[in-house]
N, C-alpha and C positions, 0 to 999 in steps of 0.2 A: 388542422394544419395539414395541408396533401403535402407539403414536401420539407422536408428539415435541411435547412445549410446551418452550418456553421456561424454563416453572420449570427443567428438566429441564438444562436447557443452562447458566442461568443457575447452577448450584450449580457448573459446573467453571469460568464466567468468570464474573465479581461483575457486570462494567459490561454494560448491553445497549448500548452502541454499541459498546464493541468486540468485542463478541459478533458486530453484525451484522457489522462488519469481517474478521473471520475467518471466519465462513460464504460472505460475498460471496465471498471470497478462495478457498475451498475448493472452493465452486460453481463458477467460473472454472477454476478448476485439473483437477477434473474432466469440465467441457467440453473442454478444451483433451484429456484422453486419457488423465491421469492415471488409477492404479489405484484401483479402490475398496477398502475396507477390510469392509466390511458388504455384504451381498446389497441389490441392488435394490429388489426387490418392488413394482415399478410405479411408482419414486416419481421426484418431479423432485431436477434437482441441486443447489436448496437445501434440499431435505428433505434428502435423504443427508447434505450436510455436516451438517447439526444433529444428524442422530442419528447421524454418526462423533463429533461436541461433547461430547454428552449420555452416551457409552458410551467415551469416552476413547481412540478408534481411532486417534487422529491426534494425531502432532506440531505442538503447538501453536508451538512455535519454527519450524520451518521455515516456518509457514503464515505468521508477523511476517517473516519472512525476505523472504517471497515479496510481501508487502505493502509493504516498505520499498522493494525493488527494483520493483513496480509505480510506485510514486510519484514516483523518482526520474529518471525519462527525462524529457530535457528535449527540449520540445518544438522541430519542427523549424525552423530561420529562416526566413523570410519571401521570398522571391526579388523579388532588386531588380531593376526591368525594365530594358532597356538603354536607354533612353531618362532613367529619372532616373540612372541610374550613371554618364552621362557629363555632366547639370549638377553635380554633386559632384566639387569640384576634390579630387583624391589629395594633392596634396603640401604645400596649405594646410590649417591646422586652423582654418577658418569659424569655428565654435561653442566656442571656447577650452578645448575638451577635452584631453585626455593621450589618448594613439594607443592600443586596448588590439586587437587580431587578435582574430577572431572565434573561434578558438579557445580563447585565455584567456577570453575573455567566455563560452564554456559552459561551459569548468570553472567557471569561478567560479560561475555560476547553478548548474550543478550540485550543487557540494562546500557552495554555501547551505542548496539544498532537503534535501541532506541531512543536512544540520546539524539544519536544523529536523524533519525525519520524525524524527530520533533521539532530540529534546529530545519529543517526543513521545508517541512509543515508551517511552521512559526513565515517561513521567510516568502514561501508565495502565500501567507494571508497579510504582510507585510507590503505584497508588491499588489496584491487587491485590493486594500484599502488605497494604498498610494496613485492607484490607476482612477480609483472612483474618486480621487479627490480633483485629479484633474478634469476629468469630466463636468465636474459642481463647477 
C-alpha cells in the first residue's frame, strides 16, 4: 500500500472517532516498543497504525483492551500538607459525612470510570455491528 487514506481504514472500522481511538492507541503502543506487523518504510507511528487498520495486521480487540486499561488509572491524590492535616480534627466528622479510607474511595472512583469506559465500549461495538448490518 504507498498511501494510507482513511477510506482505506474507514471500511475495517465504520466510526472515524473510534478509528482515531485505535490508531492513537496503536501509535502509543508502538512507541512504547511494541512489534511492528508491516515494514516501516520511513513512515511515522501513526501512519503504521493506519495501515496495520487498513490491511488487518492487528488485533483490533487487544488494541480496545489496551484503551480501556489506558482510561482506567485513577489519578494520583493530592498530598495534603502537614500544616492543613493537623487543622482537620480525625476523630470528629466536621462536614456530617460517613468515614469512607482513601482506599475505598479509589476503588470506588475506579470500578465507576470503569463502568463507564465499558458502557461505552459496549456502545460503539453497538454502533459497528449496527453499521455492518446495513451495509449486508
Amino acid at each position: 500500500m504507498a498511501r494510507v487514506t482513511v477510506e482505506d481504514c474507514v471500511e475495517k472500522i465504520p466510526n472515524r472517532f473510534e478509528l482515531v481511538l485505535y490508531a492513537s492507541q496503536r501509535a502509543r503502543n508502538i512507541s512504547r516498543g511494541e512489534a511492528l506487523t508491516i515494514d516501516r518504510d520511513n513512515d511515522k507511528n501513526p501512519v503504521i497504525a493506519l495501515r496495520e487498520i487498513a490491511e488487518e495486521k492487528i488485533d483490533l480487540s487487544s488494541i480496545k483492551n489496551d484503551i480501556i486499561r489506558s482510561l482506567t488509572r485513577a489519578p494520583e491524590p493530592e498530598t495534603v500538607e502537614e500544616e492543613v492535616a493537623d487543622l482537620i480534627p480525625a476523630e470528629k466528622n466536621i462536614f456530617g459525612l460517613h468515614d469512607v479510607s482513601l482506599d475505598e474511595e479509589k476503588q470506588e472512583k475506579s470500578k465507576n470510570s470503569f463502568e463507564n469506559i465499558n458502557q461505552i465500549m459496549h456502545e460503539l461495538d453497538r454502533r459497528r455491528s449496527a453499521s455492518e448490518k446495513k451495509e449486508e
